[in-house]
N, C-alpha and C positions, 0 to 999 in steps of 0.2 A: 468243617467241610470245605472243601476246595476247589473249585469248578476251574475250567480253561473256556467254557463256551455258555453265553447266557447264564450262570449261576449267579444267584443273586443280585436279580433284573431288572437294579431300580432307574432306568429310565425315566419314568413319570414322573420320581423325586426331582432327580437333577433339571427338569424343567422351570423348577421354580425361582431361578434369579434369572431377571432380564439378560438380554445379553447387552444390550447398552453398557449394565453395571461394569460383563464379564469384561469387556471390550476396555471401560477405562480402567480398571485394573492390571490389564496387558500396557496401558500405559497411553491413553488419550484417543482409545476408540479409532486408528487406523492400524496399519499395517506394520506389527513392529518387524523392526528391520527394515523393511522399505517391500520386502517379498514375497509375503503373505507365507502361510504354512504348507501349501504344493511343491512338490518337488518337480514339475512339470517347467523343462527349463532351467533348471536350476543345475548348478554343477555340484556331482554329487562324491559326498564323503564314501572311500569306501568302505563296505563293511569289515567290522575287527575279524583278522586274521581269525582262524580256526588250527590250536593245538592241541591235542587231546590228549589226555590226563594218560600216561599210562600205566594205568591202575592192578589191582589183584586179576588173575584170572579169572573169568567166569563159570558158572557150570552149563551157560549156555551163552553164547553172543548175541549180541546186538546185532540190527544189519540195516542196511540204507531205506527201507521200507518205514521207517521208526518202533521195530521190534527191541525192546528193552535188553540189557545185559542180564541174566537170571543168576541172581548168587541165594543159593537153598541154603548154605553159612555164610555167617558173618568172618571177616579175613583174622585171620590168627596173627597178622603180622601188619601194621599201619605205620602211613610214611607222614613225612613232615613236608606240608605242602608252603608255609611261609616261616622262613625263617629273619626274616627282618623285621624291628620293631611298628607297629602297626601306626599306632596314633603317637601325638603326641602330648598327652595329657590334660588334652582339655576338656569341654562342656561338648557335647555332641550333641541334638534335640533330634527328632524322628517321629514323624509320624506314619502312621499304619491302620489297615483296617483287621478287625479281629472275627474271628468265628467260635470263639470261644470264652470263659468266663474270666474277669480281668484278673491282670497276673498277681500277685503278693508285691507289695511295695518294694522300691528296692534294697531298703536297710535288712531286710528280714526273708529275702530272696538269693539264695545260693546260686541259683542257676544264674541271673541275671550279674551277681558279682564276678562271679566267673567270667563270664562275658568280656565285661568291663578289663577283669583286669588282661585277658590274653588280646584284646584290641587295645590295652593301653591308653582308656579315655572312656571319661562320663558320658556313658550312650542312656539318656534320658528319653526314651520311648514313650508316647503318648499313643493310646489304642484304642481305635473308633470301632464300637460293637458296627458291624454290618448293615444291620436295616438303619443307621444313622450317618454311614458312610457318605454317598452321594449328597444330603445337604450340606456337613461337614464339610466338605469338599468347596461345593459352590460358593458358600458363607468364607472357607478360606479364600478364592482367588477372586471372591468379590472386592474383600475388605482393604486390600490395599497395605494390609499391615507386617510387619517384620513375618519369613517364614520362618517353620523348622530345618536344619542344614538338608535334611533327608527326606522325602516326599514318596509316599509309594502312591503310584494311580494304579486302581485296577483297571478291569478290561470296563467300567461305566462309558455308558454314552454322555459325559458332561459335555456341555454345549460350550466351544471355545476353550478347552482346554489345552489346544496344540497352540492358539495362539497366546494363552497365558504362560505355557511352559517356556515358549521363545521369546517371550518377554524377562523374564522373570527366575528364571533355574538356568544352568551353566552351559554351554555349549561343550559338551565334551569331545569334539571331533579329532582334536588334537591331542588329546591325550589315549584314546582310544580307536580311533577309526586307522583300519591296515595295519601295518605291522605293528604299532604306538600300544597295541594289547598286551603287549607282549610282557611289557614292563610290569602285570597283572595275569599273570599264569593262570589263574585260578576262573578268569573274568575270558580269558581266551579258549580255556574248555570249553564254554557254552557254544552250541552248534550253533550255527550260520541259519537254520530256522528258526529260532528264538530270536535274533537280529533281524532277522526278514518279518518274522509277525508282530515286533514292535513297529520297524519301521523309521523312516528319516522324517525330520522336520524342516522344510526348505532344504532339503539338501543333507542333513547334518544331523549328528546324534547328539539326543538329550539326553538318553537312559542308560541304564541297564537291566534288560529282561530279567523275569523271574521266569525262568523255563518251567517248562509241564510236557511230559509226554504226549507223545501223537494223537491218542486217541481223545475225539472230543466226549460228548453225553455219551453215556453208553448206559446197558439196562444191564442192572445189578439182580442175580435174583441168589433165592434160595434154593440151592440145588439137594440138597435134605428132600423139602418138599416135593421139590421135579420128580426124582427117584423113585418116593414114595408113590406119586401117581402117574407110575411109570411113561414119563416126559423127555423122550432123547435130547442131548444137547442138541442137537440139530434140527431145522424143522421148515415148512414150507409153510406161506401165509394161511393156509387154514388150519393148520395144526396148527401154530401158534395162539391163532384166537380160540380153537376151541382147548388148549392146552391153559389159557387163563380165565376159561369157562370154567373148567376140572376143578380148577382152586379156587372156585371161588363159591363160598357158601356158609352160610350157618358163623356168620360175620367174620367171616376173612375174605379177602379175595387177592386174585391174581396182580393185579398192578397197582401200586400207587401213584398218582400226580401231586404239584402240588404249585400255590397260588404263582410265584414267581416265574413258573415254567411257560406262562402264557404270557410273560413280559416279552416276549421275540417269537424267537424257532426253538427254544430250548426245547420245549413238549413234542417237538415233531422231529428231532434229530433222528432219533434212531429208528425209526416209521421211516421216513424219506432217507435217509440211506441204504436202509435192508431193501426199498423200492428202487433203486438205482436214481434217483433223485439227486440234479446236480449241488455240489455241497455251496449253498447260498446262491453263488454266484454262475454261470459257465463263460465259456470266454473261446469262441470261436470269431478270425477274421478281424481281430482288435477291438471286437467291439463285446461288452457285458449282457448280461439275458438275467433274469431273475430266475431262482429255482420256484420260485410261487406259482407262477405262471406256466409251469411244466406237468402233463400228465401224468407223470410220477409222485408230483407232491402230493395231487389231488385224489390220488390212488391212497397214498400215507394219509392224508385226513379221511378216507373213508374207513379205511383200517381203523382211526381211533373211536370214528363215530360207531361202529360198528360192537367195541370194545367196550363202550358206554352203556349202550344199546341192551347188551349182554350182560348190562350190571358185573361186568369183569372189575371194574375199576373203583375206586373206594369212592364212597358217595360226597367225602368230602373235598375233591381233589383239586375244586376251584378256591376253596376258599382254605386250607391248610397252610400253617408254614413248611419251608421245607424241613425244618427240623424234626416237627411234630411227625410229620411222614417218614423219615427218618427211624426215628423211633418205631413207626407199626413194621417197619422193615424189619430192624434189628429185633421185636419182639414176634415175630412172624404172622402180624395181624393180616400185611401184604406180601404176598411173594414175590415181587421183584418193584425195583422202585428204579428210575431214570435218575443218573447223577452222573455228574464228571468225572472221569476217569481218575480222575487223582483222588477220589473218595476208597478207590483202592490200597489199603492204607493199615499198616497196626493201631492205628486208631477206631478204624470202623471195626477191625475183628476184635476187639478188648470191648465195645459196645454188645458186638452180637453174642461174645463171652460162649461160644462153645455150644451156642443155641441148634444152629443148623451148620453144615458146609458151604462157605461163600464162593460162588462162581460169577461169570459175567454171559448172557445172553446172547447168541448169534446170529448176524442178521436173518431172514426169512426169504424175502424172494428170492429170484432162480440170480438176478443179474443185479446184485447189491452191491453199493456204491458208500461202504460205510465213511462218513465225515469226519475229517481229520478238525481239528480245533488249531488254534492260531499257535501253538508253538510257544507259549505264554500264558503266563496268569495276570501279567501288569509287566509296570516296570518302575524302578528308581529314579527320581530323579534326586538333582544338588540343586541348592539357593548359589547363586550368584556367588562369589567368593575368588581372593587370589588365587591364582594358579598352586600355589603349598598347599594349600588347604583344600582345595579338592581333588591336588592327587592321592593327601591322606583319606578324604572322605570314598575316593576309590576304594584302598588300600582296606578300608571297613569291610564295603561289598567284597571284596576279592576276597578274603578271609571267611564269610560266612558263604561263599558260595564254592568253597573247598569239594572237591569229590569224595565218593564214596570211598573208601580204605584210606582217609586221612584223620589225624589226628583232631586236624580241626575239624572237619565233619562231624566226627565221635561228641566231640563239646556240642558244637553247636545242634545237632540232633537229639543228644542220648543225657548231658549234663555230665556230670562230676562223677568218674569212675568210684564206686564204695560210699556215695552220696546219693548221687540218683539212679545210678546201675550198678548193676556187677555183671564180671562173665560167668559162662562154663565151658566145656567142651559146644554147646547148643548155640552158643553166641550171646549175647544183650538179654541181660533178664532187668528190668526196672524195677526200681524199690516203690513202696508207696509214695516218697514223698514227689516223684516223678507225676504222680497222678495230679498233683500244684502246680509245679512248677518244670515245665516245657515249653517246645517250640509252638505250641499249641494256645497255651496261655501268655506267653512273649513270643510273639512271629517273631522272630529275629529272620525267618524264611524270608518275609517281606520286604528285606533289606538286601540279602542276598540270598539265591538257592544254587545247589549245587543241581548239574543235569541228570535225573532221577535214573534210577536202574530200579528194578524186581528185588523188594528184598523184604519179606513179611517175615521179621522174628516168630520165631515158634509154629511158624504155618508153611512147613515146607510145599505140603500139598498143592494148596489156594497161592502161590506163588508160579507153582508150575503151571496148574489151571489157566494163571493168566497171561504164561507165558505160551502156552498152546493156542489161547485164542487170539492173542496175537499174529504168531506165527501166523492163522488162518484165515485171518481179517484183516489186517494191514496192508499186504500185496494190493486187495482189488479199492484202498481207502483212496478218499481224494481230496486233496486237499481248496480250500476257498481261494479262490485266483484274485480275491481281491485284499488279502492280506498282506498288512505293510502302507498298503495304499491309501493315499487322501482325500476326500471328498469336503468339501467345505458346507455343502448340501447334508450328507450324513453327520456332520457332526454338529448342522444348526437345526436338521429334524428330524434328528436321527428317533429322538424318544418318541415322538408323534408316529413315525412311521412305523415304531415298535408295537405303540398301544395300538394302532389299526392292524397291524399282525396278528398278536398277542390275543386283542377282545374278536378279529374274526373266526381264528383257529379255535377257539372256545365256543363261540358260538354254533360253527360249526358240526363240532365233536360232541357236543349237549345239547343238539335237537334245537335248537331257538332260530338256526335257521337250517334250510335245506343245503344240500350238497350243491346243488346248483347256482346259490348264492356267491359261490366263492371267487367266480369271475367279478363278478360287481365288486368285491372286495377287493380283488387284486390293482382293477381300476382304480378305487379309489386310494391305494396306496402308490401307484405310479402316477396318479396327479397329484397326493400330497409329498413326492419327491424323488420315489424311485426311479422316474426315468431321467430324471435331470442326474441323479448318482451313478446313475449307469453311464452318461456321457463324460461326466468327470472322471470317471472309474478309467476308461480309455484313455481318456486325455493324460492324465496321469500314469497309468501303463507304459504307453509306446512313448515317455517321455523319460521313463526311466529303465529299458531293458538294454 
């Protein structure tokens, strides 16, 4: 599974290395560089040009809202997007976080040789199961000791990470920033949103995004179900709730949550969107506002408390992984389950295996403000190294982040034509041994992704589905005004500020305290740092427009 927003919300983890440690690991506990990690004042790299792939035609286009390209086939015809030698035959190391079970070694790994040999170098991938990621993480840039060439961060709040990455991994401004993309076609298709919600370091690029479409959380359900107890896709806050009333009984119900979703806003994304609820942040006059503290939010937690209330919601919702939830979705114990948009996926329909018809939920109130997610899932960074060697270690990313109707694409997503796929007239059929060994069980995504389009083999349907609700929800989306941007506050409390989110919103929603607690809450999240991030948030803004 793949989240762009709050997925797999381990804040509370990454709390556990001092920062003192984090600080002399950056290299003697002050300021590397001399700068600190604001871009406020600082002169700033520009973002890499934007060239866009020009690919197969669609059967529907994309458009500036962030509505996907819709291809209901796979292209009969694919281009060669790198024709020069990749690597040069060395030892490559990489690290990565995984959502899935670890891959087959590599001696006995087709997919991953393949790999190997079309990048032309020992890419040795190292993959951290997820709920180990975050201390993985901290334990790396504590230790002080040799990195992997390859680094992915996800979207974690680890505490001091922007100033170990400036310490420590490669400034790539000059190889990358403005027209210097160029020289990586593949790395210059990625839109200028995906560079905006990684964001600059002092001024300067460290990464390279792993894009994700527009939409952030969004509610997955079973529209099987809907139909059957005749449930319009459409609907107004009281239809909704009593629409996950309908489903729920005789041990199913309407919604499932699940424990991570209460590490942040994950849980209340699609609640306070469908509310017109500003997405995190609003940003009128230069100055930040929290969406916490807006009648809208608090309208969205009465919606869930309400939903609880109603025994709509599975009983286990505080304490499940999301996997497990997961699973009552796909076996339709729950009828719709909250997940990141990129859960939209041939992966989750080979799960639900033909069970019901997958569709996606649309928001409920009159004057919905669905939440766009940051344009990102992470991003790549390089260890320190000569200028040859990390334009090769580009030349890696640029290659696995190939678009769709390319050659490399096809590798990198689908494996070894007559190995791990074949076609038809239908497009991509996957062999079993595909069911091993993929991008799933070797992110090689993690390293580079190409910028996603609509394209669900064998589900013409549920492709179009989600290309309509797009279409009808994207227009009125909005995106977080404070994406990109730096706070040295959020990222030394960020996880604190989370877990008083996270354990209010729960509390709230399951009865332990009243609705009217929720100001006391909000309080106490703007004195343990909210408003001091919201001044940074500024200061950083009108330092960089």
């Amino acid at each position: 599974m793949d989240n762009t927003l709050d997925r797999r919300a381990l804040f509370r983890g990454a709390l556990g290395v001092a920062a003192a440690s984090l600080l002399t690991a950056c290299g003697g506990g002050g300021s590397p560089s001399g700068g600190g990690v604001s871009n406020a004042g600082k002169q700033l790299v520009p973002w890499p040009a934007y060239v866009p792939f020009a690919g197969p035609k669609p059967d529907a286009p994309g458009d500036a809202t962030g509505v996907q390209p819709l291809y209901l086939k796979y292209p009969e015809t694919l281009v060669q997007s790198v024709n020069d030698t990749v690597g040069d035959g060395s030892k490559v190391t990489a690290l990565v976080v995984t959502y899935g079970p670890p891959p087959t070694p590599v001696t006995q790994n087709r997919y991953w040789q393949a790999i190997n040999k079309a990048l032309n170098v020992d890419l040795q991938v190292t993959v951290v199961p997820d709920p180990e990621y975050g201390q993985k993480m901290t334990t790396l840039m504590a230790s002080g000791s040799d990195l992997p060439d390859i680094i992915m961060f996800t979207n974690l709040a680890l505490p001091h990470s922007l100033e170990f990455i400036q310490a420590r991994c490669a400034d790539l401004s000059e190889f990358i920033g403005g027209d210097a993309v160029k020289a990586y076609p593949n790395l210059a298709n990625i839109p200028a949103y995906a560079w905006k919600g990684m964001g600059r370091i002092n001024g300067k690029l460290y990464g390279v995004p792993l894009e994700r479409p527009t939409p952030a959380n969004s509610l997955f359900v079973n529209r099987t179900a809907m139909n059957e107890a005749g449930i319009p896709k459409t609907w107004t806050t009281e239809q909704y709730l009593d629409a996950m009333k309908e489903l729920s009984g005789d041990r199913k119900w309407g919604l499932g949550w699940y424990k991570t979703l209460f590490g942040g806003l994950g849980g209340i994304t699609y609640h306070a969107g469908s509310l017109g609820a500003p997405n995190t942040w609003s940003l009128a006059g230069g100055q930040f506002t929290s969406t916490l503290a807006t009648p809208q939010f608090e309208q969205a937690l009465d919606v869930m408390r309400k939903l609880a209330e109603a025994k709509s919601v599975h009983p286990d919702s505080l304490t499940v992984s999301s996997t497990d939830m997961q699973t009552y979705f796909h076996n339709g114990t729950v009828a719709s389950v909250q997940d990141g948009f990129g859960s939209m996926s041939p992966t989750t329909l080979t799960k639900i295996n033909n069970r019901f018809e997958l569709d996606l939920g649309y928001p409920y109130g009159p004057d919905a403000t669905p939440w766009q997610g940051p344009g990102m899932f992470g991003y790549v960074t390089f260890k320190k190294a000569a200028p040859e060697r990390i334009k090769m270690l580009l030349r890696i990313s640029d290659y696995l982040s190939a678009p769709f109707g390319t050659k490399e694409y096809e590798l990198a997503n689908y494996g070894v034509e007559g190995v791990h796929f074949t076609k038809d007239g239908d497009g991509i059929k996957t062999l079993d041994l595909f069911q091993t060994e993929n991008n799933n069980t070797l992110p090689f995504r993690y390293i580079g992704a190409a910028p996603s389009v609509l394209h669900l083999p064998g589900h013409p349907r549920t492709a179009q589905a989600t290309y309509d609700w797009q279409k009808a929800t994207l227009p009125r989306s909005v995106a977080n005004p404070a994406n990109g941007l730096r706070s040295a506050t959020s990222v030394s409390k960020g996880a604190a500020m989370s877990q008083i989110m996270g354990d209010g919103i729960a509390a709230v929603v399951f009865g332990r305290k009243p609705l009217s607690a929720w100001k006391d809450i909000v309080t106490q999240w703007r004195n343990a740092g909210g408003d001091q991030v919201a001044r940074e948030l500024a200061e950083e803004h009108a330092a960089t427009q």
